[in-house]
C-alpha positions as CSV (number, residue, x, y, z in Angstrom):
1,X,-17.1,10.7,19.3
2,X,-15.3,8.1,21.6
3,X,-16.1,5.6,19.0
4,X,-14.7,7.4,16.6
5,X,-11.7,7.5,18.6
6,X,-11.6,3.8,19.5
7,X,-12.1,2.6,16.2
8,X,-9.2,4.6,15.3
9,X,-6.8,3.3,18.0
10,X,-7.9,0.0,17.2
11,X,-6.9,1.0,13.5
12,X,-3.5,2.2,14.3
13,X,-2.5,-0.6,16.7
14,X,-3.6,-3.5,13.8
15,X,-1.7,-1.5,11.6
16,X,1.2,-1.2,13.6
17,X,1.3,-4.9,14.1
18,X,1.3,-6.0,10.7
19,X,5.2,-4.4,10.6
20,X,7.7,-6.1,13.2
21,X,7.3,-3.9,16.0
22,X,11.0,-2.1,15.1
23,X,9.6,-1.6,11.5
24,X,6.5,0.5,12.7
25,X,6.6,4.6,12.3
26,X,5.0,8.2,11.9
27,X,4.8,9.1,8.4
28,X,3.8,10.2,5.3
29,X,3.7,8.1,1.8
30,X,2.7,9.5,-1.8
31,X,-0.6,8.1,-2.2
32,X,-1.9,8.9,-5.8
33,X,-1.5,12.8,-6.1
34,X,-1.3,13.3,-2.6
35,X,0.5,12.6,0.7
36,X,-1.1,10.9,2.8
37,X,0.4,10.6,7.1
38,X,0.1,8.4,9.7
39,X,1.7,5.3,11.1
40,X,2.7,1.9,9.6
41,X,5.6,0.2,8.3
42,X,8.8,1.9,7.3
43,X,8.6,0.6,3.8
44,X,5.4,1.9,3.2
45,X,5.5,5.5,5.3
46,X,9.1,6.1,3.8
47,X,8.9,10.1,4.3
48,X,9.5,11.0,7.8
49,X,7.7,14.4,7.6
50,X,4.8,16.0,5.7
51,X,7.6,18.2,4.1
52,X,9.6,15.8,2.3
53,X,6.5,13.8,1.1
54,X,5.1,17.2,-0.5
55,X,8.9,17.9,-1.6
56,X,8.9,14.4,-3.7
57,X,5.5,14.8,-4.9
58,X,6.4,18.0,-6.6
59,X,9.5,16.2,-8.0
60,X,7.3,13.5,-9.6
61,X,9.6,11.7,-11.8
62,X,11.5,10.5,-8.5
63,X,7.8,8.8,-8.4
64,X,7.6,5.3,-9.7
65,X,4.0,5.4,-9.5
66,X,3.6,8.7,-11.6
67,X,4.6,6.1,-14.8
68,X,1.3,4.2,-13.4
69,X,3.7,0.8,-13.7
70,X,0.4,-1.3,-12.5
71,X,-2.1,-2.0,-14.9
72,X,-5.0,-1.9,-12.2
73,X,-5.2,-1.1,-8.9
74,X,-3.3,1.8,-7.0
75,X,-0.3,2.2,-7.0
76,X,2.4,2.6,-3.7
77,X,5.5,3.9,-3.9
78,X,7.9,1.8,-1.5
79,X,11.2,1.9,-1.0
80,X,12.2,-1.6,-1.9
81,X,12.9,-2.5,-5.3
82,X,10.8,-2.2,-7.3
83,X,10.0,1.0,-5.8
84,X,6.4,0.3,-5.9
85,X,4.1,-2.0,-4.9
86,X,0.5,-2.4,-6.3
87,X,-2.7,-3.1,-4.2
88,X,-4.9,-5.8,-6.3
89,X,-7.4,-6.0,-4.0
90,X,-10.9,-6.2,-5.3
91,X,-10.3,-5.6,-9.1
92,X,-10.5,-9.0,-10.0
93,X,-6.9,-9.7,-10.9
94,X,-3.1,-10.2,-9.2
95,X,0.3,-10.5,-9.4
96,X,3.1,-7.5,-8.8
97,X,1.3,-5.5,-11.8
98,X,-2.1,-6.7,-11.5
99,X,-1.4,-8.2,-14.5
100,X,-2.7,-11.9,-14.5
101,X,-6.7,-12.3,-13.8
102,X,-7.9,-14.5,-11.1
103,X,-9.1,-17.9,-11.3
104,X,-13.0,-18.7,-11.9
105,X,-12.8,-21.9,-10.4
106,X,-10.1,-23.8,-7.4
107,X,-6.8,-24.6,-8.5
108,X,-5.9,-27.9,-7.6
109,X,-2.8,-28.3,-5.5
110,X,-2.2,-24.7,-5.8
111,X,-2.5,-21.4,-3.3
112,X,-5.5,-19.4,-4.2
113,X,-3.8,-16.0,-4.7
114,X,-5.4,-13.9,-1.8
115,X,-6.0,-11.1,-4.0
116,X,-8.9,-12.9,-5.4
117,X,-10.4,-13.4,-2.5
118,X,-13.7,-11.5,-2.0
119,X,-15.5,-10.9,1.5
C-alpha cells in the first residue's frame, strides 16, 4: 500500500513539473465520455470542479472532441485553440490530427517526430 502511494506522489509531482510551476492545478478534464480529476496543467485540467466537467460533458456540442476531429488517437479537449489536442502516441502516426504516418526509416537532417518513437 505505501507503494502504491509513492508511485503515486511520484506521479503527481512529474506531472506537475511538466507545467511551469504557476501553470500546475486540481482539476477535472473531459476525457472520452468521462471526466476524469486530478492535477496537471491548466490547459489540460481546464474545469476547476467535478461539477462543471459533468456540466460540459452533458452539453457535448461545447466538446470539440465529441466531432472526434483526430483521425487516431484520443482526443483532449484544451482550452487553446484549437480546442483540442490529440495524443499520437503509439498508433503509428503524428501530426495535430494524427494524420500523417511515421517514417519507416531516419530522415536525414530532419527531427524524428517523437510520436513515432517506440520504447
Amino acid at each position: 500500500m505505501r507503494l502504491h502511494i509513492a508511485i503515486l506522489l511520484l506521479t503527481l509531482h512529474c506531472l506537475a513539473q511538466a507545467c511551469e510551476p504557476e501553470q500546475a492545478q486540481n482539476g477535472c478534464k473531459i476525457y472520452g465520455a468521462a471526466c476524469t480529476c486530478g492535477y496537471g496543467c491548466k490547459t489540460e485540467y481546464i474545469y476547476r470542479t467535478r461539477r462543471s466537467c459533468l456540466n460540459a460533458l452533458r452539453e457535448r456540442s461545447s466538446n470539440v472532441c465529441s466531432r472526434k476531429p483526430c483521425m487516431r488517437g484520443i482526443c483532449t479537449q484544451t482550452v487553446q485553440e484549437p480546442g483540442f489536442a490529440c495524443k499520437c502516441e503509439g498508433t503509428g502516426y503524428y501530426g495535430q490530427r494524427c494524420e500523417k504516418a511515421c517514417p519507416t526509416a531516419a530522415w536525414r537532417g530532419l527531427v524524428f517526430p517523437h510520436e513515432c518513437v517506440v520504447i
